[in-house]
Structures are given as C-alpha cells and as structure tokens.
mmCIF file of the C-alpha atoms, coordinates in Angstrom:
data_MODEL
# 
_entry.id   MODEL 
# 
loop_
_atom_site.group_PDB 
_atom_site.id 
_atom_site.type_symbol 
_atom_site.label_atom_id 
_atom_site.label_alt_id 
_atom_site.label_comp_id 
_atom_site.label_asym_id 
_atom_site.label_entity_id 
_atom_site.label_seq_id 
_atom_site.pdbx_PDB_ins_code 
_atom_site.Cartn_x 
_atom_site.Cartn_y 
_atom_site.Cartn_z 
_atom_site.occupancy 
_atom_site.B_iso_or_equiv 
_atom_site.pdbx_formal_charge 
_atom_site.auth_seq_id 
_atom_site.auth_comp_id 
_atom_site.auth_asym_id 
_atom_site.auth_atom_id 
_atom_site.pdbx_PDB_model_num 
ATOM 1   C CA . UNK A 1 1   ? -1.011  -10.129 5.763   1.00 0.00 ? 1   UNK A CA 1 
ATOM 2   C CA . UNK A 1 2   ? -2.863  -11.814 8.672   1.00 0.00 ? 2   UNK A CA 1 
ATOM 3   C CA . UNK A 1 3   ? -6.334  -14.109 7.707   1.00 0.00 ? 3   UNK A CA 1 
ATOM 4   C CA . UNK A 1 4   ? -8.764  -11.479 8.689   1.00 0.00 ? 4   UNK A CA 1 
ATOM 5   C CA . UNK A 1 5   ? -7.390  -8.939  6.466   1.00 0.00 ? 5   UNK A CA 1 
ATOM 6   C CA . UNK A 1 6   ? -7.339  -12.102 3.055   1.00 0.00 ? 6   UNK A CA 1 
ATOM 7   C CA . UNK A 1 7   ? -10.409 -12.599 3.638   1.00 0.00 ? 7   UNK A CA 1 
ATOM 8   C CA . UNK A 1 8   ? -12.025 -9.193  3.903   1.00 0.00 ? 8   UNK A CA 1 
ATOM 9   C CA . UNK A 1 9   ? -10.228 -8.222  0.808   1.00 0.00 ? 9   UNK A CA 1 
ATOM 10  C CA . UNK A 1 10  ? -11.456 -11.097 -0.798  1.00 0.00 ? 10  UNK A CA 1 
ATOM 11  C CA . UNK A 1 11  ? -15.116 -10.011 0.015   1.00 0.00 ? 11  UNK A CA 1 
ATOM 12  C CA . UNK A 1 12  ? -14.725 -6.475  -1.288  1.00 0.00 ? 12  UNK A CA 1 
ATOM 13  C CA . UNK A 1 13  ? -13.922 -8.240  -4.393  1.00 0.00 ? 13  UNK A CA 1 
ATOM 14  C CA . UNK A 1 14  ? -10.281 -8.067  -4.894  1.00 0.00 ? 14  UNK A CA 1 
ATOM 15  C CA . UNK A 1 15  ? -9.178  -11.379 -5.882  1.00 0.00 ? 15  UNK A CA 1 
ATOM 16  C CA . UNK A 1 16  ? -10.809 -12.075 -8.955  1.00 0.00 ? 16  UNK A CA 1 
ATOM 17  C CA . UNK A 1 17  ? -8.604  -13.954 -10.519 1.00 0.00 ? 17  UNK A CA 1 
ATOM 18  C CA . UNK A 1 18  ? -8.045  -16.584 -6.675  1.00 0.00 ? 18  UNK A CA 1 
ATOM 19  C CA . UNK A 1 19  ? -9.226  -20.007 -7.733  1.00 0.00 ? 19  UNK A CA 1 
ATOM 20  C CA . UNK A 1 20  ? -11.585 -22.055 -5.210  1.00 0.00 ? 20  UNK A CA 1 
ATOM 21  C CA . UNK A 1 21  ? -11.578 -25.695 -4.798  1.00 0.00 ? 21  UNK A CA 1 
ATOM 22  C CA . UNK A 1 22  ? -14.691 -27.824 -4.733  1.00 0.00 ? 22  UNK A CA 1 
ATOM 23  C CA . UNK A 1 23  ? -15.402 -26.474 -1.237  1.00 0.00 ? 23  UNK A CA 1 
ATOM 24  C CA . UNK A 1 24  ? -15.150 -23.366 -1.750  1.00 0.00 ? 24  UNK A CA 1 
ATOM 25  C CA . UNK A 1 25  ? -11.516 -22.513 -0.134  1.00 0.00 ? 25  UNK A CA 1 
ATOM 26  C CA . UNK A 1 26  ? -9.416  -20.447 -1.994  1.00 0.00 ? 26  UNK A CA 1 
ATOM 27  C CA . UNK A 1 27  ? -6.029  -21.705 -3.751  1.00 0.00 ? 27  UNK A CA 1 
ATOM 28  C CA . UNK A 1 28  ? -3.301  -19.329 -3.810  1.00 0.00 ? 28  UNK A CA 1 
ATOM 29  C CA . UNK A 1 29  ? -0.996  -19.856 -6.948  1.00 0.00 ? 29  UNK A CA 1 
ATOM 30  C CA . UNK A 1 30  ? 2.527   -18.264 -7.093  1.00 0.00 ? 30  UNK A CA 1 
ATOM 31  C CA . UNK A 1 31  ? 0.327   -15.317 -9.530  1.00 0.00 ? 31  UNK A CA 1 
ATOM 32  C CA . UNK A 1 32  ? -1.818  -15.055 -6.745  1.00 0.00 ? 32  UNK A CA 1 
ATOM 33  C CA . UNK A 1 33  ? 0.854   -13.957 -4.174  1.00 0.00 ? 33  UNK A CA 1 
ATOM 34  C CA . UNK A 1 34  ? 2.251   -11.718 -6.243  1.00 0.00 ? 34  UNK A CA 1 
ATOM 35  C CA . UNK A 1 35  ? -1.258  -9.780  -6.510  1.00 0.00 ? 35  UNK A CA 1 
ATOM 36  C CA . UNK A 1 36  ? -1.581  -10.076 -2.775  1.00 0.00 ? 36  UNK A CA 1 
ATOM 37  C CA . UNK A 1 37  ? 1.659   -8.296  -2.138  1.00 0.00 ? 37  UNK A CA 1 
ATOM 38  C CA . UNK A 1 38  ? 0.681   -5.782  -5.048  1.00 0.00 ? 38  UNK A CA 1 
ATOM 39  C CA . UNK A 1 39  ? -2.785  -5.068  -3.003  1.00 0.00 ? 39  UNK A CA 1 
ATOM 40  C CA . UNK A 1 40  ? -0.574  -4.749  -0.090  1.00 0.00 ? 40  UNK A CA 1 
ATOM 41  C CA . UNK A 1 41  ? 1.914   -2.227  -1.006  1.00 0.00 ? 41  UNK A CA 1 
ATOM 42  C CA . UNK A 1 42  ? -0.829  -0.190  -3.050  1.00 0.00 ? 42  UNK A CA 1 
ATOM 43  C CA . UNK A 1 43  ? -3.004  -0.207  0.190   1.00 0.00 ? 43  UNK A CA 1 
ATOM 44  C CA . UNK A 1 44  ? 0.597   0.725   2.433   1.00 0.00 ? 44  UNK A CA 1 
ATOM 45  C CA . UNK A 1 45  ? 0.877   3.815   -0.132  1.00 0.00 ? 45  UNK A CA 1 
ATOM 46  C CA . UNK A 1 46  ? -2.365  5.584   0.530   1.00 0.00 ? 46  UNK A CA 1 
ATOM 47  C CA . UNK A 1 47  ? -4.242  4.004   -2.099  1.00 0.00 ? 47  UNK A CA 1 
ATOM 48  C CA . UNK A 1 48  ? -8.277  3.267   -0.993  1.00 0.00 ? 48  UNK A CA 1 
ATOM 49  C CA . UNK A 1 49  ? -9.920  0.004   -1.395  1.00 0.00 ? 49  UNK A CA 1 
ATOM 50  C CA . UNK A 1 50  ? -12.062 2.013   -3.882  1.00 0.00 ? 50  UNK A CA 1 
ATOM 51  C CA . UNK A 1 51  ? -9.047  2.598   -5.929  1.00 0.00 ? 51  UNK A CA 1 
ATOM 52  C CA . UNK A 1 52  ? -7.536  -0.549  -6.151  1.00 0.00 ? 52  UNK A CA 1 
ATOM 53  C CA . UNK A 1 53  ? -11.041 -2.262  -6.596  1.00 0.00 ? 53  UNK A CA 1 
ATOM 54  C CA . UNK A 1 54  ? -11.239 0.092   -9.751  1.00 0.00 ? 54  UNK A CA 1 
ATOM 55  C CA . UNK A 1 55  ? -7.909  -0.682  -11.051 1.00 0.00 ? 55  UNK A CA 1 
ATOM 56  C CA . UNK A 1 56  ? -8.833  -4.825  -11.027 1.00 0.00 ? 56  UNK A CA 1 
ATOM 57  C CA . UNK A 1 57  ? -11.757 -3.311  -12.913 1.00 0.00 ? 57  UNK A CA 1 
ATOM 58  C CA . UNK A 1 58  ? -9.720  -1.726  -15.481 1.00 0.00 ? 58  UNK A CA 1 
ATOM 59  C CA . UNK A 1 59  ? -7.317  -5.187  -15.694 1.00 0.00 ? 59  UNK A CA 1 
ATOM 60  C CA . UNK A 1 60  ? -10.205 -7.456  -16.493 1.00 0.00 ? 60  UNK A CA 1 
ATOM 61  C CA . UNK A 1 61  ? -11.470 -4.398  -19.239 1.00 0.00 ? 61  UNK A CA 1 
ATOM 62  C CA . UNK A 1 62  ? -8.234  -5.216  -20.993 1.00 0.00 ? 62  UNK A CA 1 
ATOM 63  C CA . UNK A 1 63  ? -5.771  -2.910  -23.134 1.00 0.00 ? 63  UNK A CA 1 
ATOM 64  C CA . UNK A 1 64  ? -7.614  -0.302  -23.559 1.00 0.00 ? 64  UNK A CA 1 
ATOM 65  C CA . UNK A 1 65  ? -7.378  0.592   -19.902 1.00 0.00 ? 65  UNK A CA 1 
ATOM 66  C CA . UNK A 1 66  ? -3.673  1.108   -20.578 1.00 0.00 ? 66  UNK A CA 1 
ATOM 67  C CA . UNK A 1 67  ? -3.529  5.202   -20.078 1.00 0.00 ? 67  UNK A CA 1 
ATOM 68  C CA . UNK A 1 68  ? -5.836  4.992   -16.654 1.00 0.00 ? 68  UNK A CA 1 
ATOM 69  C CA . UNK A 1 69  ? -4.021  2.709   -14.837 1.00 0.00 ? 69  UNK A CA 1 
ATOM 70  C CA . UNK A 1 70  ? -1.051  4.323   -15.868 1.00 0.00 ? 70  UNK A CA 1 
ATOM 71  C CA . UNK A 1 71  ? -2.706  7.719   -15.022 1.00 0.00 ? 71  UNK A CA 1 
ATOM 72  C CA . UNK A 1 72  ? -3.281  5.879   -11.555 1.00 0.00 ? 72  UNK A CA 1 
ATOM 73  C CA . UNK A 1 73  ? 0.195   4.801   -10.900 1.00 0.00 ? 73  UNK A CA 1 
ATOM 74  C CA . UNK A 1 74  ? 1.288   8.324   -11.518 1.00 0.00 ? 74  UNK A CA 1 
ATOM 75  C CA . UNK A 1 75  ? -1.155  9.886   -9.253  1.00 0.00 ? 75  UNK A CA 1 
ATOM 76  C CA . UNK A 1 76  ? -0.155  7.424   -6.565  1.00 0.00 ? 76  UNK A CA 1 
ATOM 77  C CA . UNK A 1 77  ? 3.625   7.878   -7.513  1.00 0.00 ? 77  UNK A CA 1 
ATOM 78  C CA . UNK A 1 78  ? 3.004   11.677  -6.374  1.00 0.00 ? 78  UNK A CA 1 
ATOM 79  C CA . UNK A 1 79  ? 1.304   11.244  -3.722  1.00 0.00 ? 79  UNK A CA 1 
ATOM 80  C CA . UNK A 1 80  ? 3.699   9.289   -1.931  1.00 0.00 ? 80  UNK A CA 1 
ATOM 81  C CA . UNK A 1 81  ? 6.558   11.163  -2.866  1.00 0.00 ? 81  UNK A CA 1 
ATOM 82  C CA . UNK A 1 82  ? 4.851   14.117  -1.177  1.00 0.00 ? 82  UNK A CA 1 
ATOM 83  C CA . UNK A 1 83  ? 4.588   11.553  1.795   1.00 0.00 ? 83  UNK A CA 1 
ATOM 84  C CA . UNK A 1 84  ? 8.363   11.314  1.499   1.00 0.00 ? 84  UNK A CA 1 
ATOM 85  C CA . UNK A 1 85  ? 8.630   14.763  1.531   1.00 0.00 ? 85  UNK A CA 1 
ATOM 86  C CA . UNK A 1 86  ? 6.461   15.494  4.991   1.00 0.00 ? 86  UNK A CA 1 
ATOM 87  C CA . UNK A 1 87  ? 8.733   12.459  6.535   1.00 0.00 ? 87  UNK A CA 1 
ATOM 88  C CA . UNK A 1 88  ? 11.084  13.971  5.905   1.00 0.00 ? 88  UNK A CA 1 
ATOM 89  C CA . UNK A 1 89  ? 10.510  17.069  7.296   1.00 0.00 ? 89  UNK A CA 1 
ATOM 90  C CA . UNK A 1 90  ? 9.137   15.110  10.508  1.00 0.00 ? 90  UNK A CA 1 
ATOM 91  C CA . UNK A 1 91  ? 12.699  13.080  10.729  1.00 0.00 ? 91  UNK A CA 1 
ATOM 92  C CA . UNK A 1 92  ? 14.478  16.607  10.789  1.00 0.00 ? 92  UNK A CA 1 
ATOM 93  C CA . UNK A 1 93  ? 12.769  17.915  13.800  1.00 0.00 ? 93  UNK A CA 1 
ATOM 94  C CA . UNK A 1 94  ? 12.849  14.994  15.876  1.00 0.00 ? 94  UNK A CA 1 
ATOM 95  C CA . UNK A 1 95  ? 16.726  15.022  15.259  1.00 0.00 ? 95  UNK A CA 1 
ATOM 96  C CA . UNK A 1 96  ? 17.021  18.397  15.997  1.00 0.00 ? 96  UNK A CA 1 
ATOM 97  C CA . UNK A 1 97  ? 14.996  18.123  19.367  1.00 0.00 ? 97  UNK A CA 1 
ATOM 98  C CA . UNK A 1 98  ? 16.849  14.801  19.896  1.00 0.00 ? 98  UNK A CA 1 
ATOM 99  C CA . UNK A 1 99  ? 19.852  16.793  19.367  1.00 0.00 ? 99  UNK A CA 1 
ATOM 100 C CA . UNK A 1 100 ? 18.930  19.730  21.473  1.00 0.00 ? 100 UNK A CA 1 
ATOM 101 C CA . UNK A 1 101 ? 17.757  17.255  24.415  1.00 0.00 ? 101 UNK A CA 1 
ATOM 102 C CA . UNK A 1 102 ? 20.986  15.470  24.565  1.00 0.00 ? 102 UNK A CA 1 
ATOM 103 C CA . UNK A 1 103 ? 22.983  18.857  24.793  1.00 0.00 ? 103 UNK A CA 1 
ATOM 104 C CA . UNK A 1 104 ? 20.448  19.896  27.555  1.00 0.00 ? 104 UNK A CA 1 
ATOM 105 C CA . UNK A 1 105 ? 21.153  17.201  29.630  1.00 0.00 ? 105 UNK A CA 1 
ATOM 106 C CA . UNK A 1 106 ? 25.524  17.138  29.109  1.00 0.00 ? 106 UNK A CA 1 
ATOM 107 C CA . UNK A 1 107 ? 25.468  20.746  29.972  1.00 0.00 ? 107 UNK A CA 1 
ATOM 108 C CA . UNK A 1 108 ? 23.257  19.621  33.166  1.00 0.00 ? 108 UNK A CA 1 
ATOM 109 C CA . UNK A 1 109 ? 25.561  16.760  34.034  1.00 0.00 ? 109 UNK A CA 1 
ATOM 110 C CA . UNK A 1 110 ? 22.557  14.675  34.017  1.00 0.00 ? 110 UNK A CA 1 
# 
C-alpha cells in the first residue's frame, strides 16, 4: 500500500488504534500491519470505506457487536463468491475465443 493511500485511510478514520509519537507521526506496531493488510484485502473484496469504517466502529463497541460483524463477513463472503462466479464465466470465454483464434489462424497457415 503506497503513502498516499496510509495516509488517506488514516484521515477517514481507519486507524484508530495507530499510535503517534510526540510529533505527531504515526508508529506502526506488528498489530498495526496486520490491520493494514486486513483494510486492504476488505477494500480488494468490494467492501466500501463506509463499511469498513463501520466495522472499526463495531470493534471499539466491544462484544456485543459480535453477530454484525459476523453478519458483515458473511455478506462480504457472498459477495465475492458471486465475483468468483462472474470470473469465472469471463475466464471461459476468453479461452474459448483464445481457442477459436488460434484454430483460425492454423487453418490459415498464418
């Protein structure tokens, strides 16, 4: 994840948890990386900034947030597997038209 991106996630709020030294520079701890490459691969699976911003939300509630980020993850699980799916069904087609391309151009001696 490149600077710009850390730091605009930062300002929408969602490292909470990123410590800051006396001037005001943030220190990553092992913890810290972990959440950044949680951020990342919710934000690579379709989930909005809106989303994830509300699931920090529901962390710093506590336990009784349990069933909604659950309910979240599940949502999200779905959603991607349905991306899968449509892949999928992309990655057929281009093999078939690769397919029928390369028999085009053996039966034109190309």
């Amino acid at each position: 994840m490149n600077p710009h991106t850390v730091r605009y996630y930062a300002k929408e709020g969602l490292f909470p948890f990123v410590q800051r030294n006396s001037n005001g520079i943030r220190q990553f701890q092992e913890s810290d990386l972990e959440w950044l490459s949680l951020i990342h691969c919710l934000k690579n699976s379709g989930m909005t900034l809106k989303e994830i911003k509300q699931f920090i939300q529901w962390i710093n509630e506590g336990d009784s947030t349990v069933e909604q980020r659950l309910n979240l993850f599940k949502k999200q699980q779905q959603k991607v597997e349905h991306q899968l799916q449509e892949l999928q069904k992309t990655l057929e087609t281009i093999k078939y038209k690769r397919k029928f391309y390369e028999d085009m151009k053996k039966s034109l001696d190309l």
